[in-house]
C-alpha positions in Angstrom: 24.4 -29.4 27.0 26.1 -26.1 25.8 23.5 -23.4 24.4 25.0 -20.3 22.5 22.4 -17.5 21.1 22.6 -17.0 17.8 26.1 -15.1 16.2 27.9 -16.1 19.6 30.2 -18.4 20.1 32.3 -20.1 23.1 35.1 -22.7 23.4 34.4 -26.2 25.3 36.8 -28.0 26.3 36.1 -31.6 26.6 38.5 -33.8 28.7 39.8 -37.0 26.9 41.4 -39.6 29.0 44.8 -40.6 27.7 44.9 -44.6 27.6 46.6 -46.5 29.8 49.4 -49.1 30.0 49.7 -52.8 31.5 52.8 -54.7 31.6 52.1 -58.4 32.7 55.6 -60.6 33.7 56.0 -63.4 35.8 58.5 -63.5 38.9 62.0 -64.8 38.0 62.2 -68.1 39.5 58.6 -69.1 39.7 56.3 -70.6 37.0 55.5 -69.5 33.3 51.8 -68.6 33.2 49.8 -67.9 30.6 48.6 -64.5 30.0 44.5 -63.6 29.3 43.5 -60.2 29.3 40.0 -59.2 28.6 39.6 -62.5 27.1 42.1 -62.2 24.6 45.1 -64.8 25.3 48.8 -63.5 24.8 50.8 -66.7 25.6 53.7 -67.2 27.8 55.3 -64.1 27.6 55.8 -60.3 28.9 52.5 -58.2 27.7 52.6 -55.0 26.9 49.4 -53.2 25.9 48.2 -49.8 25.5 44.0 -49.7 27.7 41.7 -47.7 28.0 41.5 -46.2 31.6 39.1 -48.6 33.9 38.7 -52.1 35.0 40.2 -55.1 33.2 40.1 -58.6 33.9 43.5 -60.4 33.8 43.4 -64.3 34.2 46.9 -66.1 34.5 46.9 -69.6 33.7 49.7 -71.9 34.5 51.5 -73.7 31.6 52.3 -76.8 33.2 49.9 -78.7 36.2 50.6 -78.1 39.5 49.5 -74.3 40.0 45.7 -72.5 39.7 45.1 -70.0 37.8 44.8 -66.1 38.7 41.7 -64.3 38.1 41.7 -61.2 38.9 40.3 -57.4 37.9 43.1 -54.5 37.3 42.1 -51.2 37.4 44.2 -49.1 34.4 44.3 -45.1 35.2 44.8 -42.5 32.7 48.5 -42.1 31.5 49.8 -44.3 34.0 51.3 -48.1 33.5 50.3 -50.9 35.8 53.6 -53.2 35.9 51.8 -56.8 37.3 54.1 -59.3 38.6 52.5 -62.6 38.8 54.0 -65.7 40.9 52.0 -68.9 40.3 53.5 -70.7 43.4 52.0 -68.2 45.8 48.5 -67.5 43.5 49.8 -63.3 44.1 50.1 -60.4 42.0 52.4 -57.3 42.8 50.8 -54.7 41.1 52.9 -51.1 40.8 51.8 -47.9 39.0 53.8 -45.5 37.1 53.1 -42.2 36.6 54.2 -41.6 32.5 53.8 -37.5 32.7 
């Protein structure tokens, strides 16, 4: 709450979070996956998407039997890109974070 008397004025400044990015691939040489982030299913492919900063869930499901799935949550920062590198035969994710400044 910002109170100002009357004929006076001020600035505020009001911090807005710059989204963040993901980048979802699998490891060459292990099994195609498919990619669900938030819900939202992106097929068999490398994701790229622009998030807003916080927790995400990220489910990899395999395309062909033989592996389980990944469900896990991914934190997303402000102005920064999560690279996730999935490998079905191991159930892991390598996650990195690049600063974008």
């Amino acid at each position: 709450t910002v109170k100002v008397g009357e004929g006076a004025s001020t600035r505020v400044e009001v911090p807005i979070r710059r989204p963040g990015e993901i980048q979802v691939q699998t490891k060459i040489g292990t099994p195609q996956g498919r990619v669900v982030l938030d819900g939202h299913d992106y097929g068999a492919q490398i994701v790229r998407r622009m998030l807003q900063p916080g927790s995400h869930r990220l489910r990899i499901d395999p395309t062909a039997p033989g592996s389980p799935s990944i469900d896990e949550q991914v934190d997303i920062e402000s102005g920064k890109r999560l690279v996730v590198t999935f490998d079905l035969t191991s159930g892991r994710l390598l996650k990195r974070t690049i600063d974008q400044s």
